[in-house]
C-alpha positions in Angstrom: 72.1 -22.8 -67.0 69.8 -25.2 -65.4 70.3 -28.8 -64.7 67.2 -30.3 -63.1 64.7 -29.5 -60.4 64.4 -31.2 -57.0 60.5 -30.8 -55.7 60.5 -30.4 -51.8 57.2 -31.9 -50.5 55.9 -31.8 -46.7 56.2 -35.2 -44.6 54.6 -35.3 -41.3 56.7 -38.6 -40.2 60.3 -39.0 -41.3 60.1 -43.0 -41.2 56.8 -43.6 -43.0 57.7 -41.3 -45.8 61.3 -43.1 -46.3 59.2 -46.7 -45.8 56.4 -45.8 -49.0 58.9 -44.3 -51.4 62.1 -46.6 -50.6 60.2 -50.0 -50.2 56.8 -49.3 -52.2 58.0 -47.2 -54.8 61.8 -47.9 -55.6 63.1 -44.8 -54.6 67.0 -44.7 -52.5 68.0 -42.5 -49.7 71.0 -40.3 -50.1 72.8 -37.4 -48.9 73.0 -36.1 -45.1 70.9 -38.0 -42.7 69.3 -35.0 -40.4 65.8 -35.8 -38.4 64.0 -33.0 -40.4 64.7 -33.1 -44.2 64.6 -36.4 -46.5 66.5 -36.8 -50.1 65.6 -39.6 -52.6 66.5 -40.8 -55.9 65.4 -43.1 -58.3 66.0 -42.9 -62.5 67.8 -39.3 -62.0 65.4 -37.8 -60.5 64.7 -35.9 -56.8 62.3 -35.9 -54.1 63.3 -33.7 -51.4 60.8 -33.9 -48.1 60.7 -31.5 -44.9 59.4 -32.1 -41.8 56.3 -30.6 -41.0 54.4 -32.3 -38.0 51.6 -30.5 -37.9 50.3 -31.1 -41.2 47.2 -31.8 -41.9 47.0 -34.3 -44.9 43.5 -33.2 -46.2 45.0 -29.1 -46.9 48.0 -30.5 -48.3 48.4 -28.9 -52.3 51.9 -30.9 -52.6 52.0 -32.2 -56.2 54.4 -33.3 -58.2 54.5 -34.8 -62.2 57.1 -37.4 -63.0 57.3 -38.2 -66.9 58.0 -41.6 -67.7 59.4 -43.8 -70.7 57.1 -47.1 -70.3 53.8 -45.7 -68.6 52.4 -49.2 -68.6 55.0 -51.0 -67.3 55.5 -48.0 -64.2 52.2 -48.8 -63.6 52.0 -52.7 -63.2 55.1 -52.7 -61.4 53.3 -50.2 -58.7 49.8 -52.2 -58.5 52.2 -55.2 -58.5 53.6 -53.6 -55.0 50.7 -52.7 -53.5 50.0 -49.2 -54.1 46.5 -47.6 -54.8 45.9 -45.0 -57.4 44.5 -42.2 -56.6 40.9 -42.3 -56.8 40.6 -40.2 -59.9 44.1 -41.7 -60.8 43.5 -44.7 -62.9 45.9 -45.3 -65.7 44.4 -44.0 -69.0 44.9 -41.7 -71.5 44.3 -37.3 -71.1 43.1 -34.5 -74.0 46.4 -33.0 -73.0 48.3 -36.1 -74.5 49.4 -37.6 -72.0 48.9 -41.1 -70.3 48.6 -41.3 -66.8 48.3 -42.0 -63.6 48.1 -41.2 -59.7 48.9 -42.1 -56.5 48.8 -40.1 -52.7 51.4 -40.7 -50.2 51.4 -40.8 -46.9 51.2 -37.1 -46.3 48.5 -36.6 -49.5 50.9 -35.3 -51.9 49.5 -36.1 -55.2 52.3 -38.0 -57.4 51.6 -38.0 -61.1 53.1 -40.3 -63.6 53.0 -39.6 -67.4 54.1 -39.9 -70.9 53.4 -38.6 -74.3 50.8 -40.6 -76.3 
């Protein structure tokens, strides 16, 4: 019955959200262009974004988990670009058996990358 899930995350700036996840993180643009709502895509998977202005990036609790294939190779590939982990985010591996890592946007949403061990 279900096909997939699209997390919808807030963005205070339309522009700087498209710029991190389109050039930083590899992520395309698609669908409708309309100033308040942003759709990407990479690998078959969504991020959906609404416009919310007023947000205040520290009381932010967007957070999304993104399994991956080659953990490793995601990673280097984002260090490679630029990005900075999160500061708890370094790659490594979890009790939950998974290995990891994070990264904050723009807006503070907490993006979580991960694969089986």
């Amino acid at each position: 019955m279900f096909t997939s899930v699209c997390p919808k995350l807030p963005m205070r700036n339309k522009a700087v959200t498209r710029s991190f996840y389109v050039e930083r993180l590899g992520f395309a643009e698609f669908g409708a262009d309309v100033p308040h709502y942003l759709m990407l895509s990479r690998d078959g998977i969504e991020l959906h974004f609404f416009l919310y202005a007023t947000l205040d990036p520290k009381l932010t609790y967007g957070q999304v988990y993104i399994r991956t294939v080659d953990i490793d190779g995601l990673y280097r590939w984002v260090i490679d670009r630029g990005v900075a982990n999160h500061p708890n985010g370094d790659l490594g591996n979890r009790p939950w058996g998974q290995r990891e890592f994070a990264l904050l946007d723009p807006d503070n949403n907490l993006l979580t990358f991960g694969q089986e061990i």
